[in-house]
C-alpha positions in Angstrom: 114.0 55.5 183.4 113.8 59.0 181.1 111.9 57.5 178.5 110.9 59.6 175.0 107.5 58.2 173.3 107.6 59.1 169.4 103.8 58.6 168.5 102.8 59.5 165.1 102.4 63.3 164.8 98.6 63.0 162.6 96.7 63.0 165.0 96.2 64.1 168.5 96.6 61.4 171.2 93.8 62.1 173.4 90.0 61.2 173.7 88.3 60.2 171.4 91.0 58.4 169.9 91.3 58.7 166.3 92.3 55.0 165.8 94.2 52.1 167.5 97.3 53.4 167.4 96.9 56.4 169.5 94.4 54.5 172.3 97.7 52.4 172.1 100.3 55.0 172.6 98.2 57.0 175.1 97.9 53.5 177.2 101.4 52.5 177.0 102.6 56.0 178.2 100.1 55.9 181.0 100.8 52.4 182.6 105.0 53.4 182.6 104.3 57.2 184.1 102.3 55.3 186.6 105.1 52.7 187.4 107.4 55.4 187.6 109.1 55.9 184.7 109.9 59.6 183.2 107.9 59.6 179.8 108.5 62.1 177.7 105.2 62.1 175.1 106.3 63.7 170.9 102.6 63.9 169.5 100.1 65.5 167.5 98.6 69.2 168.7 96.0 68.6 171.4 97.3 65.3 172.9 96.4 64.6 176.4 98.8 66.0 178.9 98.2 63.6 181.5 98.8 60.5 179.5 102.7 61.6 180.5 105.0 63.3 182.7 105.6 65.7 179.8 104.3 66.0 176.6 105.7 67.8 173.1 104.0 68.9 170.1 105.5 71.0 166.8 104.5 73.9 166.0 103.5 74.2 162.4 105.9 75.1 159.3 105.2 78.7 158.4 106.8 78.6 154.9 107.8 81.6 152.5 105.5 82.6 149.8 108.4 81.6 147.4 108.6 78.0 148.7 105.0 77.6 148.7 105.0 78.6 145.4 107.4 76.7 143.6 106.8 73.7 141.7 108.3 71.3 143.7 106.1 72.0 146.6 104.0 69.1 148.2 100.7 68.8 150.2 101.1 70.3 152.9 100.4 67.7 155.2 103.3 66.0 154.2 105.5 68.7 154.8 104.6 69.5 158.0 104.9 66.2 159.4 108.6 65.9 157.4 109.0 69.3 159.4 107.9 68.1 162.4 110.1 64.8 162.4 113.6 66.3 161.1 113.2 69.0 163.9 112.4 66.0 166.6 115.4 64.4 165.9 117.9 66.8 164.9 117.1 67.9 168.7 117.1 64.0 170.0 120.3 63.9 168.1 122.3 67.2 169.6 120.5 69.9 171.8 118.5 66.9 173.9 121.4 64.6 173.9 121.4 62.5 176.5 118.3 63.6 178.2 116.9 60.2 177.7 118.0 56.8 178.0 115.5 55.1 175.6 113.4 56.2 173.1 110.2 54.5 171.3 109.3 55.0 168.1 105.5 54.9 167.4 105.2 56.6 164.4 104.3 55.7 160.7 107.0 58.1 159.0 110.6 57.2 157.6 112.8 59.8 159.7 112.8 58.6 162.7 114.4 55.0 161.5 116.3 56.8 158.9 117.8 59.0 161.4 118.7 56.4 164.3 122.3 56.0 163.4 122.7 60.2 164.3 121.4 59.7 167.7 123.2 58.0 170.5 120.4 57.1 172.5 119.3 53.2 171.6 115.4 53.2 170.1 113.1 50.7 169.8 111.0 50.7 166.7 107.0 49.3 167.1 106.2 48.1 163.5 102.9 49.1 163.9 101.8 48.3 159.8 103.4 46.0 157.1 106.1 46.8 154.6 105.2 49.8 153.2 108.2 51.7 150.5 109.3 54.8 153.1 109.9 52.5 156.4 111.3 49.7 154.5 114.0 51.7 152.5 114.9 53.5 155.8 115.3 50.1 157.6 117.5 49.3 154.8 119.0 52.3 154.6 119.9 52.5 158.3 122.2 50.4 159.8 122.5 50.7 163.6 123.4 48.1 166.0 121.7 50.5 168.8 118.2 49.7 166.9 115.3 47.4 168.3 112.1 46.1 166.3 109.0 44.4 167.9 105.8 43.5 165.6 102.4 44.0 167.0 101.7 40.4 165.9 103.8 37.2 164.5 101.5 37.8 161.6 103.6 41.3 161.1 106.8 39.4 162.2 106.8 37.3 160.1 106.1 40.4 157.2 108.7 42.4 158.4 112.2 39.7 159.8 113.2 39.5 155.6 113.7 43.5 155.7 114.6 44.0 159.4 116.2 41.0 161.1 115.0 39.6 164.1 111.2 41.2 164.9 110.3 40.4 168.5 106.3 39.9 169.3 104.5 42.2 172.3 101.2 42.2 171.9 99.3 45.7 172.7 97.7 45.4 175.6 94.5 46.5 177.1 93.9 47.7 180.5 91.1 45.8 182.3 89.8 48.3 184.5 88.8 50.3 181.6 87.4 47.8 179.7 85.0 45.4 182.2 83.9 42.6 181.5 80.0 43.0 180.8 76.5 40.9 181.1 76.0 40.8 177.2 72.7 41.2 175.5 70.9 40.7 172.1 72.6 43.3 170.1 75.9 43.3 167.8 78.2 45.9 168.0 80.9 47.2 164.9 83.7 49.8 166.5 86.9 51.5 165.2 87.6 53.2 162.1 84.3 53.9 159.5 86.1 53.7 156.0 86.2 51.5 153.3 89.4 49.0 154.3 87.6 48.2 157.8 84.4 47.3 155.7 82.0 48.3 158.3 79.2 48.0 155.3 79.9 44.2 155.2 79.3 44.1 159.2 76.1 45.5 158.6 74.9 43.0 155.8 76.1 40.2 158.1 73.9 41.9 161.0 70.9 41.3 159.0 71.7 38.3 157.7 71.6 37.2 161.4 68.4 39.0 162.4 70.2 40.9 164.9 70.4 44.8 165.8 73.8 46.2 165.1 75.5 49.5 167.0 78.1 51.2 165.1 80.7 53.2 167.0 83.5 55.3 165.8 84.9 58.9 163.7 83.8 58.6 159.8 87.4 58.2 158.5 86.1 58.4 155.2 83.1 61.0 154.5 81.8 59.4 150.8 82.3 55.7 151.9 80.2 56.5 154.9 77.4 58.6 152.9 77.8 56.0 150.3 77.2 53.0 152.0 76.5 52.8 155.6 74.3 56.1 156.2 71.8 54.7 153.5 71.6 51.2 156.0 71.1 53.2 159.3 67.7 53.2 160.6 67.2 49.8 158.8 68.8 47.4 161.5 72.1 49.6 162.4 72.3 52.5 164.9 75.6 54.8 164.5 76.6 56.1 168.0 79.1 58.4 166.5 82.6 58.6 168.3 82.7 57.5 171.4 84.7 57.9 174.3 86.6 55.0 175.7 84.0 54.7 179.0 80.8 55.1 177.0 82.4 52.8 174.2 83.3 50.0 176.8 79.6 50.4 178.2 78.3 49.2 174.9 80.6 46.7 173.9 80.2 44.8 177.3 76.0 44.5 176.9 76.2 43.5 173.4 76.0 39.7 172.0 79.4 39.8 169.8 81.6 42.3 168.0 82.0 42.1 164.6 85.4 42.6 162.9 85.4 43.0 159.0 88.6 44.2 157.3 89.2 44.1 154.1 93.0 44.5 154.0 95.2 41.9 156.6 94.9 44.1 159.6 98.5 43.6 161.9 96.5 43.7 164.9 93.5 45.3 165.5 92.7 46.3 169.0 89.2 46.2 169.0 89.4 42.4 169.3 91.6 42.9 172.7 89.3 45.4 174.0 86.0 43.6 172.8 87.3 40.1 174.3 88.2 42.0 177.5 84.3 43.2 178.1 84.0 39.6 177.6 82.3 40.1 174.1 82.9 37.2 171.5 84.0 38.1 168.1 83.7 36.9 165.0 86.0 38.3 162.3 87.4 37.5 159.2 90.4 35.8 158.8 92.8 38.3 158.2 96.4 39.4 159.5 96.7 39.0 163.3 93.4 37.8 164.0 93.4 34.3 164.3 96.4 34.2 166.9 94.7 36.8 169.1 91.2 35.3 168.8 92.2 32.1 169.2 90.0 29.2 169.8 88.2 31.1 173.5 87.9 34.4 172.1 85.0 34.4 169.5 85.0 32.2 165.7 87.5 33.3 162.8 85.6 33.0 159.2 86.9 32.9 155.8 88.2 36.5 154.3 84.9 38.0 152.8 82.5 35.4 153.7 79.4 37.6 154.7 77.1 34.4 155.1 80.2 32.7 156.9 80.2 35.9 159.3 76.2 35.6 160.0 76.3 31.8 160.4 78.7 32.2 163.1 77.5 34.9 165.3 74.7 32.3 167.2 78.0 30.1 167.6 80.3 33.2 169.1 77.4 34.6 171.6 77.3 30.8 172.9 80.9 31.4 174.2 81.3 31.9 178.0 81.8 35.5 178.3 84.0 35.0 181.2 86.3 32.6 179.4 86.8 35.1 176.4 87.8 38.1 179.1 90.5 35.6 180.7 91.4 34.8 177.2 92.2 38.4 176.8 94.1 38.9 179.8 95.9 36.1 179.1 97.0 37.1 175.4 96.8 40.8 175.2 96.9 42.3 178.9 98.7 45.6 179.6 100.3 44.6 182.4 102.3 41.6 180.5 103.4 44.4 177.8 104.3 46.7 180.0 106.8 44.4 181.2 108.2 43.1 178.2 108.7 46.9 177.2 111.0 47.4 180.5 112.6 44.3 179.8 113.5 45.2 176.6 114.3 49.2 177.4 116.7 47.9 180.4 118.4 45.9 177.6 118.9 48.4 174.9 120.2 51.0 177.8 122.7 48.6 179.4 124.4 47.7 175.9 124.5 51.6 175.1 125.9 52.1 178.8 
């Protein structure tokens, strides 16, 4: 099947992977170019080429010195990606036509939704976030029967079914191969994101609350919340590894006691659980969003929003788990190879009814 993957234009998909999102895309478009498929990869400058059997990236808006100047001119971030999504589909919609026979929507911008009724190629839309104003009006907004939407949790589902109707459940799945399950060791270990919504600092107080070591993996998303308060704790019971790519990350995860998972916001899904449960590392997380239907009662122990002496308690009770029950929860709940499949199912579907 001739397959187009929209991923959101931000950042690059390719290693190290800015966030979950783009480890996500980058697997998914790997797993169907190796079962065959003809993926056609949209993302940021600097994506992988190899994650695909083709892969597209906009070149950046070279404005006039008159509309740069005018008073109704935005960051420029935003223009270029509004720039970068009006031209993707205006060319999905006529020059591209019929190229494909399914395309996936990824991204975190309006257009792509708003602009589905123009394009006579079905989509399916991965609600990848909750509500949030520009996806929801477009939903709204855009009424086409040729539309599909799956939720990365039933947590998100259940968010999103008032706005958009009926919001199937694949869960993104982790490849096991590149993420082993490992022997385990003393050490805690806090990946993904540094910035202030993950709360990496409360990870850290619940570290040494336990008396336990704790390794800190991933890109500083946010330079004054890292300066402010995790670079003051390192050295003191937290080493920062810095960002990680995915084999040397894996390595870690597997040899260390639990992960810890501290959001501060209700998370839709957050991959490091999946990949952490795969290595066979417990986790103990707050009880936010998603978490507590992929954790489950074999993948780690689920703690009270907040609860920083809640977190630490439970970490002797989460390294007790049997690391090889917790990677055959994973595979169970959140395996590639089961949402690869559901994917096909559902891109067969939306391509018949367009037939």
């Amino acid at each position: 099947m001739r397959i187009a993957l929209i991923a959101d234009w931000q950042h690059a998909v390719a290693e190290p992977f800015a966030g979950g999102l783009e480890a996500h895309v980058w697997s998914l478009s790997s797993a169907l170019t190796a079962r065959g498929h003809h993926v056609t990869l949209f993302a940021g400058q600097g994506s992988d080429t190899r994650a695909a059997g083709e892969v597209r990236w906009p070149t950046r808006l070279r404005l006039s010195a008159a509309a740069r100047g005018d008073s109704s001119m935005p960051a420029g971030d935003f223009m270029y990606a509004h720039h970068a999504y009006l031209t993707l589909l205006l060319g999905l919609g006529s020059k591209t036509s019929g190229t494909f026979e399914v395309i996936h929507n990824h991204s975190l911008h309006h257009l792509p939704i708003a602009m589905a009724p123009t394009i006579a190629t079905p989509m399916l839309t991965t609600l990848h976030t909750p509500p949030t104003p520009w996806l929801e009006s477009a939903i709204k907004a855009a009424s086409c029967s040729s539309m599909r939407y799956v939720a990365v949790s039933e947590h998100t589902a259940r968010e999103w079914r008032p706005i958009a109707g009926p919001v199937q459940v694949i869960y993104n799945g982790i490849d096991p191969i590149r993420w082993p399950k490992g022997e385990g060791g003393d050490e805690l270990i806090w990946f993904g994101r540094i910035t202030a919504e993950k709360g990496t600092h409360l990870a850290v107080e619940a570290a040494r609350r336990a008396g336990r070591h704790l390794l800190l993996a991933g890109p500083v998303a946010d330079r004054s919340y890292y300066e402010q308060w995790v670079e003051p704790e390192l050295g003191h019971g937290a080493t920062y590894l810095g960002h990680l790519v995915q084999s040397d990350l894996a390595k870690h995860v597997g040899r260390c006691a639990a992960t810890l998972v501290t959001p501060v916001w209700d998370e839709p899904y957050a991959l490091v659980i999946a990949e952490s449960m795969s290595c066979g590392t417990p986790v103990v997380a707050f009880r936010r969003g998603g978490m507590p239907e992929l954790i489950g009662s074999t993948g780690g122990v689920v703690v009270e929003p907040g609860d920083v002496v809640a977190l630490a308690a439970a970490i002797p009770r989460a390294a007790q788990l049997s690391r090889a029950g917790v990677a055959a929860h994973a595979r169970t709940r959140c395996s590639i190879a089961s949402m690869v499949d559901q994917y096909e199912y559902l891109y067969d579907e939306l391509h018949e009814m367009s037939s």
